[in-house]
TIDOKE-959784 format. One record per residue (C-alpha): residue number from 1; y, z, x. Coordinates in steps of 0.1 Angstrom, whole numbers, plus 5000, padded with zeros to 4 digits. Each point is the difference from the previous one (the first is absolute). Last residue first. Example, Ala and Ser with C-alpha at 12.3 -4.5 7.8 and 13.67 -1.06 7.14 Angstrom:
<rs>
   nr  north    up  east
    2   4989  5071  5137
    1   4966  5007  4986
</rs>
This chain:
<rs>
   nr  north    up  east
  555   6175  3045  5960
  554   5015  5005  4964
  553   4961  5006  4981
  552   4994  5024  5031
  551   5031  5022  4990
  550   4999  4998  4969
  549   4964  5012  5000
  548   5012  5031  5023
  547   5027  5005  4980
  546   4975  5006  4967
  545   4976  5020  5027
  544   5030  5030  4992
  543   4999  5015  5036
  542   4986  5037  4997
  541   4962  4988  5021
  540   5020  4991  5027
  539   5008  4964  5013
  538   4991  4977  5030
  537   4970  4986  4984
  536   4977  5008  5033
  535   4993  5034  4991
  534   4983  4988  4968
  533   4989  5026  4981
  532   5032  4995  4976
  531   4997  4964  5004
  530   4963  5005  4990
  529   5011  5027  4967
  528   5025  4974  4987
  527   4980  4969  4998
  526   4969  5022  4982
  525   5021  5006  4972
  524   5014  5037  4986
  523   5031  4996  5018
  522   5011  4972  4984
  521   5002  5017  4968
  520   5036  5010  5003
  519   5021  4969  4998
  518   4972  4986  4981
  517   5015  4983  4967
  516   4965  4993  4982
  515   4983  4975  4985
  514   4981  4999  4967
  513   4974  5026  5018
  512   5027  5024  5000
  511   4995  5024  4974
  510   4965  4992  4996
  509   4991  5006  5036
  508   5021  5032  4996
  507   4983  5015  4973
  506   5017  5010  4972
  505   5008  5035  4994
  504   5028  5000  4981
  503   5016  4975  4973
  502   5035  5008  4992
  501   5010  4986  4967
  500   5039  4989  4987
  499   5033  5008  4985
  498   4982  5016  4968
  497   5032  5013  4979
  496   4987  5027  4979
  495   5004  4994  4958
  494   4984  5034  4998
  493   4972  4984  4978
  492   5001  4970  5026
  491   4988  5026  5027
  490   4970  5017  4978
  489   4989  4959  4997
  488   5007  4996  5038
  487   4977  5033  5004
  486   4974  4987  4978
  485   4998  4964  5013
  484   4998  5018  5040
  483   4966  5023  4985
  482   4983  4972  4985
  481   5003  4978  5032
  480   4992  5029  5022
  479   5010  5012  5034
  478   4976  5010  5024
  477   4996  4973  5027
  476   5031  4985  4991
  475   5020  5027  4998
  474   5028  4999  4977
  473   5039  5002  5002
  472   5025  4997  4977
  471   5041  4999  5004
  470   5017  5014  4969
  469   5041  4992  4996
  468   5032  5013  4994
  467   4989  5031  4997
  466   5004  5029  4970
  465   4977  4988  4977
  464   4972  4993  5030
  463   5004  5036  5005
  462   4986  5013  4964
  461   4969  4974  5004
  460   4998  5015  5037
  459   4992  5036  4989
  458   4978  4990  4971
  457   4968  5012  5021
  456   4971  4984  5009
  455   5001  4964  4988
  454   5033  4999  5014
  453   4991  5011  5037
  452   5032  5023  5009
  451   5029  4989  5016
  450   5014  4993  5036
  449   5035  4992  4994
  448   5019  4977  5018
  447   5035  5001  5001
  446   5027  4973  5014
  445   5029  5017  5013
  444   5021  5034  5005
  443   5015  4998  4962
  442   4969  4987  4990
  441   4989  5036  5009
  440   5021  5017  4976
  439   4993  4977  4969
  438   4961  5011  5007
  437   5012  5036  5002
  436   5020  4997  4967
  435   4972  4983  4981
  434   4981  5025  5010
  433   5021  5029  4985
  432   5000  4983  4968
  431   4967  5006  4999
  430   4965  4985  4999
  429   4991  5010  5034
  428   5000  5035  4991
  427   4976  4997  4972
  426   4978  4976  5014
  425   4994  5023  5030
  424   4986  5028  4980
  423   4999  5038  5014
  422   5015  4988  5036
  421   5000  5029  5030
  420   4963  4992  5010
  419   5007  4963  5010
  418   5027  5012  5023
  417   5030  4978  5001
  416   4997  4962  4996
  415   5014  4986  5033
  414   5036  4985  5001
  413   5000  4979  5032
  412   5031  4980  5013
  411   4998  4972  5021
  410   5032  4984  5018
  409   4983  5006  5029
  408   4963  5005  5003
  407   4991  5034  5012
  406   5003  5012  4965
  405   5033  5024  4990
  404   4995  5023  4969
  403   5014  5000  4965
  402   4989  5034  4982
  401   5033  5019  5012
  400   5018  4967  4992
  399   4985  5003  4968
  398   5008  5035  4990
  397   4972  5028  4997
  396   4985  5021  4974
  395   5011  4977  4970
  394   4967  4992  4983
  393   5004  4963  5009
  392   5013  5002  5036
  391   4971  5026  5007
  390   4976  4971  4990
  389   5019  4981  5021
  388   4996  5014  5034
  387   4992  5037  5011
  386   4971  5009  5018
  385   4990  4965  5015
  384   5005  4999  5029
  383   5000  4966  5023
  382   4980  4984  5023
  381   5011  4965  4987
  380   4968  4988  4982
  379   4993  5037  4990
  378   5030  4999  4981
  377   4989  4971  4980
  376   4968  5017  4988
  375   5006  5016  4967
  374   4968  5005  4975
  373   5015  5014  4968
  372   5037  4999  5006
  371   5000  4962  5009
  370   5036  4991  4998
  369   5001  5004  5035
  368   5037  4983  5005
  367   5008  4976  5031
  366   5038  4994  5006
  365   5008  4969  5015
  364   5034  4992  5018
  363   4991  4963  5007
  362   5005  4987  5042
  361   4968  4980  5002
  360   4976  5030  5011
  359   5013  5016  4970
  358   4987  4974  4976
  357   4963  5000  5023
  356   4998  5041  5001
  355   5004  4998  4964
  354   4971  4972  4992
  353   4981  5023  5028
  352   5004  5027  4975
  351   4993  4988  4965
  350   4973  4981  5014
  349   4981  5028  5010
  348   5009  5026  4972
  347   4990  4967  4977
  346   4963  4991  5017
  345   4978  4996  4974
  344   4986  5037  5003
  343   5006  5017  4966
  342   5003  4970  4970
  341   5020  4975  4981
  340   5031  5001  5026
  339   5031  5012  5004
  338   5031  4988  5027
  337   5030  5008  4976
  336   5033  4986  5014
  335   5037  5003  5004
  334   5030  4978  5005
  333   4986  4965  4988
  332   5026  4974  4990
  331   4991  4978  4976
  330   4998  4977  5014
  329   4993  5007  5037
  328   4971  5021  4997
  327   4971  4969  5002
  326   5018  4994  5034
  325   5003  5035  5011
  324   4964  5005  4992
  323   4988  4968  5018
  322   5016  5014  5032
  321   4991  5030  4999
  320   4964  4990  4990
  319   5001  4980  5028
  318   5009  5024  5023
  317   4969  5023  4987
  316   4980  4974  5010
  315   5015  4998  5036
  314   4995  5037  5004
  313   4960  4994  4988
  312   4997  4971  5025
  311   5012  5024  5029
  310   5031  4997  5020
  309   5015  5029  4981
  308   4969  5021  5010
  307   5012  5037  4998
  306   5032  4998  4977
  305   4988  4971  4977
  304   4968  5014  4997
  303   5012  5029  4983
  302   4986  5039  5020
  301   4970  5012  4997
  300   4998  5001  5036
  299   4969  4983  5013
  298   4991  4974  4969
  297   5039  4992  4996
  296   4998  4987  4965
  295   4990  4965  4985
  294   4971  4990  5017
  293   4982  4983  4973
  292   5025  4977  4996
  291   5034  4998  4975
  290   4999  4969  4979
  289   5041  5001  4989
  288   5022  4986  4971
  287   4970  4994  4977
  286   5022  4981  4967
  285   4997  5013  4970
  284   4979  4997  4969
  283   4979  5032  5016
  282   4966  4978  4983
  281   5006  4972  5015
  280   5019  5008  5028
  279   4972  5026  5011
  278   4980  4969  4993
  277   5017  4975  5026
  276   5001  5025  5032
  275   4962  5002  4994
  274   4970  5029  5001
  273   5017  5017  4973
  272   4962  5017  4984
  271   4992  4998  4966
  270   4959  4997  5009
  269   4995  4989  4967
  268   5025  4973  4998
  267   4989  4989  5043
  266   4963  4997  4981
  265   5010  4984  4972
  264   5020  4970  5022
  263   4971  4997  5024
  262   4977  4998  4970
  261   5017  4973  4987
  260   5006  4981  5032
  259   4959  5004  5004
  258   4998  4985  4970
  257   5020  4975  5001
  256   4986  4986  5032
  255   4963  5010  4992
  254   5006  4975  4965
  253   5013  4974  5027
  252   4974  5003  5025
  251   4973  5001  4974
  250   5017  4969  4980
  249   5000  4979  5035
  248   4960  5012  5002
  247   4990  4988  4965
  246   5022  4968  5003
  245   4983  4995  5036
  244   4965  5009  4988
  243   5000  4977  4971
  242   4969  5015  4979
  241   4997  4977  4982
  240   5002  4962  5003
  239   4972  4998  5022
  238   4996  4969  5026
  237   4986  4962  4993
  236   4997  4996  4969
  235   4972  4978  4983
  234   5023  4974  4984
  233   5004  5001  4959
  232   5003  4961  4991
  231   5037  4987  4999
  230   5011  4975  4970
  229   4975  5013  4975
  228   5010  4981  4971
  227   5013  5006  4962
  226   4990  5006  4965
  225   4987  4970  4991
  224   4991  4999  4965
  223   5025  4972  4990
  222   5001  4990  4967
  221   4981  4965  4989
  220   4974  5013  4979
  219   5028  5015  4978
  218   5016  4968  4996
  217   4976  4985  4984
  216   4992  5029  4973
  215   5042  4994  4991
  214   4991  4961  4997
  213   4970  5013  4978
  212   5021  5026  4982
  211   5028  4969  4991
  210   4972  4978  4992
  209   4988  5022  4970
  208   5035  5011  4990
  207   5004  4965  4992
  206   4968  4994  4985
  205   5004  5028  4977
  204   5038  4983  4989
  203   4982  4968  4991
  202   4973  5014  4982
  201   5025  5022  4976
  200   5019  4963  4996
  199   4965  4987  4995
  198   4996  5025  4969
  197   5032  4996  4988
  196   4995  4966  5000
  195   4964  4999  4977
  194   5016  5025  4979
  193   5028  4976  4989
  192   4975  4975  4995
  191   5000  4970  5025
  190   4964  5000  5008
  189   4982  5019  4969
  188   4987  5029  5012
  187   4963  5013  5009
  186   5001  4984  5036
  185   5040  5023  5000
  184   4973  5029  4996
  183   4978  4995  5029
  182   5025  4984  5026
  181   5021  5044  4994
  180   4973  5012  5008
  179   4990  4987  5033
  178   5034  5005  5007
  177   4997  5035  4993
  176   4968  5001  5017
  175   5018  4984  5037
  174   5028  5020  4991
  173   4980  5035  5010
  172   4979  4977  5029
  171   5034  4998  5017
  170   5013  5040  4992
  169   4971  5006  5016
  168   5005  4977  5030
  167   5031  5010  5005
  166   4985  5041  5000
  165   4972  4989  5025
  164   5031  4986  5024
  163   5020  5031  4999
  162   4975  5018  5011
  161   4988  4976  5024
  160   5032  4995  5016
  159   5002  5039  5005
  158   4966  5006  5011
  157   5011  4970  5026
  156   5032  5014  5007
  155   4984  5037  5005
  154   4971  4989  5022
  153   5030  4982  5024
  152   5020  5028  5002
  151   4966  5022  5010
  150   4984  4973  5024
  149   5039  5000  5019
  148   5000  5034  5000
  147   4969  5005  5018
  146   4998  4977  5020
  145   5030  5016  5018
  144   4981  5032  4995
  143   4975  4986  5013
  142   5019  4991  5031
  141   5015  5028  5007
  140   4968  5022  4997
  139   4980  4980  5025
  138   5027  5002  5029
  137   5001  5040  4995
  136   4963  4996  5000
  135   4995  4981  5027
  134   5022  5026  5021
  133   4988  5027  4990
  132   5021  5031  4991
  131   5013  4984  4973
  130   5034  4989  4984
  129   5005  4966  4979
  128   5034  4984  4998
  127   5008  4972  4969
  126   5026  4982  5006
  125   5015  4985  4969
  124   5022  4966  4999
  123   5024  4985  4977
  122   5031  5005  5025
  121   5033  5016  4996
  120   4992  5034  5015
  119   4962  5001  5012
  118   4977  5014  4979
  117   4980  5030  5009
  116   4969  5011  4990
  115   4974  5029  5013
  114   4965  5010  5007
  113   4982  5031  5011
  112   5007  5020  4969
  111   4986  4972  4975
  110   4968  5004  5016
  109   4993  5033  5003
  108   5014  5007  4965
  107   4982  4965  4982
  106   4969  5020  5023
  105   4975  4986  5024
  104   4971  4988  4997
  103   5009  4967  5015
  102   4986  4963  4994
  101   5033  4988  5014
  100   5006  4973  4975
   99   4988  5028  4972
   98   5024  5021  5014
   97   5029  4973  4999
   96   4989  4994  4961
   95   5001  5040  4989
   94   5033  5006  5021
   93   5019  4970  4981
   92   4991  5016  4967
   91   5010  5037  5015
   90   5036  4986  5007
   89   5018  4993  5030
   88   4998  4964  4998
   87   5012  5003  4965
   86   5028  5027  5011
   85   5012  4976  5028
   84   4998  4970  4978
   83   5026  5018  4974
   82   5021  5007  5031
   81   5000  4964  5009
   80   5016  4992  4962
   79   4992  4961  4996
   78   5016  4984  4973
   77   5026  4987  5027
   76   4976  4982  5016
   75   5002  4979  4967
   74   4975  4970  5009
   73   5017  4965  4997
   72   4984  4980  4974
   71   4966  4979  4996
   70   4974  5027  5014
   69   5010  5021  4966
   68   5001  5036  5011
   67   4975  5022  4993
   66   5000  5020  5035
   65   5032  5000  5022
   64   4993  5000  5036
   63   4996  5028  5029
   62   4998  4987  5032
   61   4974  5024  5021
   60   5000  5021  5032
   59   4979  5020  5018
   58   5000  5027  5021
   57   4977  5029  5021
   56   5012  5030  5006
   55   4974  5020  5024
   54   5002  5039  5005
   53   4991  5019  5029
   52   4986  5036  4995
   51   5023  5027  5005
   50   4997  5025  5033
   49   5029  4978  5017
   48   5028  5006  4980
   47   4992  5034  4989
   46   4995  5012  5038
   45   5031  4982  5009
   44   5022  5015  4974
   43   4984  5037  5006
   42   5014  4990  5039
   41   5035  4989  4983
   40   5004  5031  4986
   39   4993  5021  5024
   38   5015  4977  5028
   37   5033  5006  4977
   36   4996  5035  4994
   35   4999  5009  5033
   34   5026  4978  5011
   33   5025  5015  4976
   32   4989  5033  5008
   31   5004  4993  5035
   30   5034  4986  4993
   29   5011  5034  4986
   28   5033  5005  5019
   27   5010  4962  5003
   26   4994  4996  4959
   25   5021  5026  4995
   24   5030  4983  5021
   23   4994  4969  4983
   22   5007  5019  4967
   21   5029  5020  5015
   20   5013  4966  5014
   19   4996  4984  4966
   18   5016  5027  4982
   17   4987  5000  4964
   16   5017  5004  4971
   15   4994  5025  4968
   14   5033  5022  5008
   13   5021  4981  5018
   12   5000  4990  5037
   11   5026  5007  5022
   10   5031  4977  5006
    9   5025  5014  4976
    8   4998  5036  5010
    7   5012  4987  5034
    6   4983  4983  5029
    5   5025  4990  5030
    4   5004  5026  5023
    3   4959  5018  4998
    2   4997  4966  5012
    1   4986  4964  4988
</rs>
């Protein structure tokens, strides 16, 4: 997507995250990312691998119903598998496996090295067993196994006996009374009314005699058989712990997000614009230009535009021309402030090769040096500066006297006026009379005003009241995160129009490593500089190497 086509609308809000600025972050610090990662992942490795193996040994039983009568179906569904877990879990249970294991170790010791599962929708327990040894580990399973089993069935048969000793006392109890009961109805006369109550006394004794000894019966019949091992405890065959693959996937994976994380901290604290993507973030605008690092005339002083139009810089500052008068269109954009957060970003720059480019394509442009602090605009052009707007403000000269001619046609300079001369720049600029001068030179054409750093001064705040819109540039070697959100904060106060960003100072493999349009950068490769020494290629070191290619590609 271009500088053309984002609006407002498209960039991210406030608590989002760009993708491409992430990824783009993650680019920059992918040595820390890396770093941190084999870090991390080495400690992994070194954990993983310095722990002593541990063996899981398993085995499994069939749990059954215990007390059950052996002559109906048994109840599975009186069985509550998480009731077993907790007995075979249990101190009880402990006591009998240690015994089986003849071990002097702890319930705790023991008790922590085994566990119990039970299978979804079946009547079985597994019970694992955990040791260094590998014996052991297969040892402990098995009693424990045992175990269980030995303890359910020790309960059912304390429990049957129980039960059965107090039958058989409530047995012996009727036994006496009927006992009794034969010695005084031998006293009675047979067939007296005593004598039958007395049988009918006996009568119902026996009864409840017989019923306890059928009851007695069928307690020696219940079922004591708590259930079957149905897979032995194996001796196993490799550790269970430590897995070195999990331990070393999970090293890689915690290194990952860590190193991401401190990749994303780092490029927060170091609140540097290092990406087209996060001045848009934070600007909430679109970047309508990435000016280079080579941005001015290095020999003359003068705008790059005028002394290396064939340059990648000049070509930049085309594009920001272009993108400008798109973004511009509605609503119309007749004059503009060209500020930024801080001193040295770049705007006296910009401001002028951006007006050198509009007049270069047939605009009337007037260029104003807002800047009456620390004016450079006029030095861009070779032009005076002892009279110019400041002058204009306080009255002591007219405009058109101020107004002066730049070797550009169509371009009109109107430098600041001796720095010296001006008691406090905010005062003049926020006047009536500069509202008139601005009004003035939109008469000529499209103005640009170079204005004063906004964090600095409050110069440009009182301007951007009085344009039609604010165009932003950072550095993004120098430019700050912190210090752009304040400025566009101060800007929204004002209710300023933010067109769009300039980012300056990129470097040039990063401005055009996506891909660039190379009219003009052919004669930095290699192909160009042999046919140039090349006597034999038939063409002088002037002719555009472009028409040469064509040239060859049509033969």
């Amino acid at each position: 997507m271009t500088a053309l086509s984002r609006t407002m609308d498209d960039l991210p809000g406030e608590g989002t995250v760009d993708l491409r600025e992430f990824l783009a972050t993650i680019a920059r610090r992918k040595r820390l990312v890396l770093t941190v990662t084999i870090a991390l992942t080495t400690l992994a490795a070194l954990y993983s691998y310095s722990r002593t193996p541990v063996y899981t040994s398993k085995a499994t039983i069939l749990v059954r119903p215990i007390l059950t009568n052996p002559l109906e179906s048994i109840p599975l569904e009186r069985l509550s598998l998480q009731t077993e877990i907790r007995i075979a879990t249990s101190a009880a249970v402990a006591d009998v496996a240690r015994d089986l294991l003849d071990s002097r170790d702890s319930l705790t010791t023991l008790l922590r090295n085994v566990s119990v599962s039970a299978p979804q929708d079946a009547q079985i327990l597994e019970f694992s067993y955990s040791h260094t040894d590998t014996r052991e580990a297969q040892r402990g399973a098995q009693a424990f196994a045992d175990a269980y089993l030995e303890f359910k069935a020790a309960q059912a048969v304390e429990s049957i006996a129980r039960h059965a000793s107090t039958l058989q006392a409530e047995t012996d109890k009727l036994d006496e009374d009927i006992r009794g009961l034969n010695a005084e109805i031998a006293d009675l006369l047979e067939g007296s009314p005593e004598w039958e109550d007395l049988v009918d006394q006996r009568r119902a004794v026996e009864a409840t005699r017989l019923a306890l000894q059928n009851q007695l019966a069928t307690v020696s019949t219940l079922s004591v058989d708590a259930g079957q091992v149905i897979q032995p405890a194996e001796l196993p065959a490799s550790p269970s712990r430590p897995n070195h693959r999990i331990d070393l996937l999970l090293g890689v994976l915690i290194g990952l997000i860590a190193g991401v994380g401190s990749a994303s901290m780092s490029e927060r604290l170091r609140d540097r614009i290092e990406s087209q993507a996060s001045f848009e973030h934070i600007l909430e605008a679109p970047v309508l230009g990435v000016i280079p690092k080579t941005s001015a005339g290095r020999k003359s002083g003068r705008p790059a535009t005028i002394d290396e139009p064939k340059s990648l810089a000049a070509e930049s500052f085309r594009t920001l021309r272009t993108n400008l008068l798109a973004v511009s269109a509605r609503p119309p954009v007749k004059t503009l402030l060209v500020t930024s957060a801080g001193m040295g970003e770049g705007k006296s720059t910009i401001s002028a090769n951006l007006a050198v480019a509009l007049a270069q394509m047939g605009k009337d442009v007037v260029l104003i040096s807002a800047d009456l602090r620390f004016p450079r605009v006029h030095s861009f052009f070779g032009l005076g500066n002892d009279r110019g707007l400041g002058q204009v403000l306080s009255g002591e000269v007219t405009l058109d006297e101020a107004l002066c001619d730049s070797i550009v046609p169509q371009l009109r300079v109107l430098p600041s006026g001796p720095v010296a001369g001006v008691a406090e720049p905010v005062e003049l600029i926020q006047s009536d009379k500069m509202l008139d001068v601005i009004a003035r030179c939109a008469e000529i054409g499209f103005v640009i005003l170079d204005g004063s750093p906004i964090l600095a001064v409050a110069d440009s705040l009182v301007i951007a009241t009085m344009v039609d819109a604010v165009l932003f540039v950072a550095d993004s070697r120098n430019g700050r995160r912190g210090a752009i959100a304040q400025s566009r904060h101060q800007l929204r106060q004002v209710d300023a129009r933010v067109v769009g960003g300039v980012l300056n100072g990129v470097d040039e493999w990063r401005g055009t490593r996506g891909g660039s349009y190379g009219p003009y950068d052919y004669r930095r490769g290699l192909l160009y500089r042999i046919l140039v020494s090349d006597p034999r290629s038939g063409r002088s070191a002037e002719e555009p190497l472009g028409r040469d290619l064509q040239r060859q590609r049509s033969d």
